[in-house]
N, C-alpha and C positions, 0 to 999 in steps of 0.2 A: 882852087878858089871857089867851083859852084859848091862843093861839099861843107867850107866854112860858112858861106851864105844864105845853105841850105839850113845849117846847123841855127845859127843865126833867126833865121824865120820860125823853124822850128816853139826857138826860145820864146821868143817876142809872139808867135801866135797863140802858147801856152800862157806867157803872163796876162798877154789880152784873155783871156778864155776864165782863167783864176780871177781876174779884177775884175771882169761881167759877173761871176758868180759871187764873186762877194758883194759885190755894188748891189746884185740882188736880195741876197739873204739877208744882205744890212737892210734891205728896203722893205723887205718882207718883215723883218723883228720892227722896225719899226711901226708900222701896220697894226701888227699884231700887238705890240703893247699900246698905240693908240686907240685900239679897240677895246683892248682890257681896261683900260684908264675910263674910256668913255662908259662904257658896258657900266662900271664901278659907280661912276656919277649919277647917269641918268637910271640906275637901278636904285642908290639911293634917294636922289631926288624923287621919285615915282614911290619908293614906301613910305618918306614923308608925307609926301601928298593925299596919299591911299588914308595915312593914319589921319590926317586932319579932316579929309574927307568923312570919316565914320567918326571922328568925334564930333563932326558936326552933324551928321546926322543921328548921333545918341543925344545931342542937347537937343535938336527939336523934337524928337522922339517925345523925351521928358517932359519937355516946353505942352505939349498937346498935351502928354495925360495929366498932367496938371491941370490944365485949363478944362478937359472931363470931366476931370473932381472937383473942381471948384464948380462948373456948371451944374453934376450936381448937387451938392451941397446946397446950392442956390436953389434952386428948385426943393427940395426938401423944407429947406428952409421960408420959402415962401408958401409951401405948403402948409406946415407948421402953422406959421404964424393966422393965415389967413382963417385957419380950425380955429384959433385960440379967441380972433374976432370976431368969429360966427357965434359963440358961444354966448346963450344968454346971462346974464348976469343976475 
């Protein structure tokens, strides 16, 4: 009888031992594909962001050197004019 019940335990402390391992490596792929999913996401979200970031700083970029060249422009141009004023007739 002990040898049947030893057999028995045996069994029963190997399936325990199998279903710990799998409950874990099920837990671990879980893990790890949650990670990859996320990794995925917030890697995309983050070069969106990175790209909208430098287009927005390539429009003010622009925005400024515009506003340069029309400053001087302006200045030239008031320059200009202000010659054409002094000038006796």
């Amino acid at each position: 009888m002990k040898s049947h019940q030893f057999k028995l335990a045996k069994v029963v402390a190997a399936a325990i031992v199998v279903t710990a391992a799998a409950i874990f490596s099920f837990q671990v792929r879980e893990l790890a594909a949650a990670l990859l999913i996320f990794t995925l996401v917030f890697g995309t979200a983050g070069m969106v962001l990175l790209a909208l970031i430098l287009m927005q700083e390539a429009a003010l970029w622009g925005v400024a050197e515009v506003e340069a060249r029309l400053a001087r422009v302006r200045v030239r141009h008031s320059h200009t004019s202000t010659r054409v004023r002094l000038e006796p007739d």
